[in-house]
N, C-alpha and C positions, 0 to 999 in steps of 0.2 A: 507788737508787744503783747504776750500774755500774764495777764497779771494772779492769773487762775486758770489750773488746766483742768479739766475733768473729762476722762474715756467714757462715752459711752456704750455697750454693747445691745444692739436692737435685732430681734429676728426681722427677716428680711421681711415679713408681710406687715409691721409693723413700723408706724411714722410719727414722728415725735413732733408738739410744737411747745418750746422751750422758755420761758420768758426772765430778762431780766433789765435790765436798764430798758434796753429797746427788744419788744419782740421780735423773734426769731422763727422762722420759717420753715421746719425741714420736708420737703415735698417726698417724691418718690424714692424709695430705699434705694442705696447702691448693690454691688454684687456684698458680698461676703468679706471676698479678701482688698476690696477698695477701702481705702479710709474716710471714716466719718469727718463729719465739717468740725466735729468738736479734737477728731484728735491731730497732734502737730506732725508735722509731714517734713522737719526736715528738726536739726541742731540746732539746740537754746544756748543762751551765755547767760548772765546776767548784769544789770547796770544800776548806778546807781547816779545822781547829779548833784553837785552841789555849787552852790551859787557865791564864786569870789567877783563879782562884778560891782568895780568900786566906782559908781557913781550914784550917790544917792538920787539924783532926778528922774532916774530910770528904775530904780528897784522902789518897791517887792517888783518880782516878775512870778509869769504864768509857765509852767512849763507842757508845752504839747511835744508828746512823741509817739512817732507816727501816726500822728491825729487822732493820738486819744491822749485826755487828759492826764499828765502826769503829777502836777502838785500846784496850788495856787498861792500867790501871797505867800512868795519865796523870798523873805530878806537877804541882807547878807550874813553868808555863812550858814545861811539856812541849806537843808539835804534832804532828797526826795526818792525813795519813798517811803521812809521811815517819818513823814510827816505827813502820811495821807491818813485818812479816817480809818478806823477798827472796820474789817481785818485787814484790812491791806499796807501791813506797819512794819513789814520788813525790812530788813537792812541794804537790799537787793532786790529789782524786781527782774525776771525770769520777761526773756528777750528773743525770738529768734533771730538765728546769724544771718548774716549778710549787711546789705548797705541799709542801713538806719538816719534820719534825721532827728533833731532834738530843736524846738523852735523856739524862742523864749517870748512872751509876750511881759509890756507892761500891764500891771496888774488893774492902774488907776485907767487905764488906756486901752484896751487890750487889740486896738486898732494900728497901736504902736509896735511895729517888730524889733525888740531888741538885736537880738541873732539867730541865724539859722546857723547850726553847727552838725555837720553830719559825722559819722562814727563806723565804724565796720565791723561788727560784730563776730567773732568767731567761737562757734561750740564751743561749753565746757571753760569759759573763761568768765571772769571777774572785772568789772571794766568801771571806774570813775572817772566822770565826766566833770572835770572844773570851766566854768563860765570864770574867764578872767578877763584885766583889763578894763578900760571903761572909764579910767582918769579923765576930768575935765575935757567928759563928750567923745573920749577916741573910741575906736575899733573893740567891741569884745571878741574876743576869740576864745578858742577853748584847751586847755591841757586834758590827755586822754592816759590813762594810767589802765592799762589790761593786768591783773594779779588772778592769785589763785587764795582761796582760804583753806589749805587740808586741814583736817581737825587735829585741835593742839595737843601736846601732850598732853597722858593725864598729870591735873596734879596742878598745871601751869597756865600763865597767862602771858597772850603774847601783844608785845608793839612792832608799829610801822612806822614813821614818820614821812613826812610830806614836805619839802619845803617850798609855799607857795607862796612867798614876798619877795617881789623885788626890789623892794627894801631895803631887806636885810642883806645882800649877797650872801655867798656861804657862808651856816656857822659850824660852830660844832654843838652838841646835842646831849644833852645831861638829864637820864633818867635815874633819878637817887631817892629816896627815903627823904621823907619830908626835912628840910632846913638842914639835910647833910652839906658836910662843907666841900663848895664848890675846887676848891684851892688841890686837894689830893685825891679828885674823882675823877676816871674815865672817862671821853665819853661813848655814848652809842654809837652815835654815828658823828663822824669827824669830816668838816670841811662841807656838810653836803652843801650842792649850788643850787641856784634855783630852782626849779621846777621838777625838781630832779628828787626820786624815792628811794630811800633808804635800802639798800641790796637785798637782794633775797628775800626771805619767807618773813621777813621779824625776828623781835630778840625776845627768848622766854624769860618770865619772870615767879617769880613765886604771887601769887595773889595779893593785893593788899592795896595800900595807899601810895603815892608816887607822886613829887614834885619833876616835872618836866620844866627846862630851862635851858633855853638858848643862848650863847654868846656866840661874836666876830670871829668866826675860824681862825685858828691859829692863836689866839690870848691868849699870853701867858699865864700860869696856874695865880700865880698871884693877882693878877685883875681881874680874873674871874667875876669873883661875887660883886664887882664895881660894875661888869660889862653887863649885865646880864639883860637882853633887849627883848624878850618874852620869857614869860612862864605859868603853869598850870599844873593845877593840881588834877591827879583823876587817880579813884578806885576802879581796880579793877577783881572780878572772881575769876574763879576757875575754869579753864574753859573757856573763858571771853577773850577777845581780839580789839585792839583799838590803833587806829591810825590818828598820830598826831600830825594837824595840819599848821604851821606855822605863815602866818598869813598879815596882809598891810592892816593898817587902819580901814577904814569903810569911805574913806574918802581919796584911801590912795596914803603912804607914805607911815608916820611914824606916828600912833605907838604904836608899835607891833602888836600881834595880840598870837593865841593859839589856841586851836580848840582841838576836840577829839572827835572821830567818827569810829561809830560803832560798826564794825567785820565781821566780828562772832559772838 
């Protein structure tokens, strides 16, 4: 994982010792056209993790990938690495491709392995890692969502949704202007099923304020405002991207809740 790249170009009779966390060693120059230790030698993607793992006895978790620290004293619903310390506050951190692991430690414990969850990274891809599962002591496992972020239009602000409750089964998806009635509104996305993301790029929006609201796929316009089993508010500007995740309680089951990750 690189979390920071920097080129450096050195004449060849010239050897650099470099320091940062842990000193670094660079001994004899290589040729010219061989690449230096600092520059990347094959395809990056980027990744990011966030932690739906619904047993409180086991969370916060640590998260290591490929044994370096990726974000500590991860609650639930907490997402890394836009929870690490200044600068490294990204939305995404910058990955090279191939086979990857993501390890989770507990936090109070870190003797304790939650899960190991490996991943496979391909160039030039977008990749969210959900820690899920974990109800009274079972199995976590992970959902793995590969996207893209092209820049949005000018002008516009786009959503994603996520539906990560098993919960909830499918609902349908209601992105409207604050306390719009639910009864003669679209939705964005209809029926989505579990684990399963919203098609394509996103839907644009004009900038602003937005009530996000879930019901039972398929309710009728009239039970709508009755049914409604999560909702959220969120602003978004110009320019920004946000995936709504629709997600259980923290202990597993109802009340639903939903929150945003920030994309752009």
């Amino acid at each position: 994982m690189t979390l920071s790249m920097t080129t450096v170009r050195r004449p060849r009779s010239l050897c650099l010792t470099l320091a940062a966390a842990v000193a670094l060693v660079i001994g004899a120059c290589g040729t010219k056209d061989a690449p230096g230790p600092l520059e990347p030698t094959s395809g990056q993607g980027r990744i990011r993790f966030v932690n739906l793992i619904t047993d409180p006895t086991r969370n916060p978790v640590n998260a290591i990938l490929d044994d370096k620290q990726f974000g500590v004293n991860l609650g639930y619903t907490a997402t890394t690495p836009a929870s690490l310390p200044a600068p490294s506050t990204a939305n995404f951190a910058p990955i090279y491709e191939g086979a990857r692991t993501l390890v989770l430690k507990k936090t109070a414990d870190t003797s304790v392995v939650v899960a190991t969850l490996p991943i496979m990274v391909t160039a030039g891809t977008d990749y969210t890692l959900y820690a899920t599962g974990g109800t009274g002591g079972a199995t976590v496992t992970s959902v793995i969502v590969g996207d893209n972020n092209p820049a949005i239009t000018t002008g516009q602000a786009k959503f994603k949704v996520m539906n990560m409750s098993p919960t909830a089964g499918a609902v349908d998806v209601f992105i409207t202007a604050a306390n719009a009635d639910l009864t003669t509104a679209t939705p964005v996305a209809a029926n989505l099923g579990n684990f399963v993301p919203f098609e394509g790029e996103g839907a644009l929006f004009v900038p602003g304020t937005y009530s996000v609201r879930t019901v039972p796929a398929g309710t009728l316009p009239a039970d709508r405002p009755a049914a409604v089993n999560s909702t959220l508010s969120v602003t978004v500007a110009a320019g920004n991207g946000r995936t709504i995740v629709i997600a259980d309680a923290a202990a597993g089951g109802t009340p639903l809740r939903s929150f945003a990750l920030t994309d752009q």
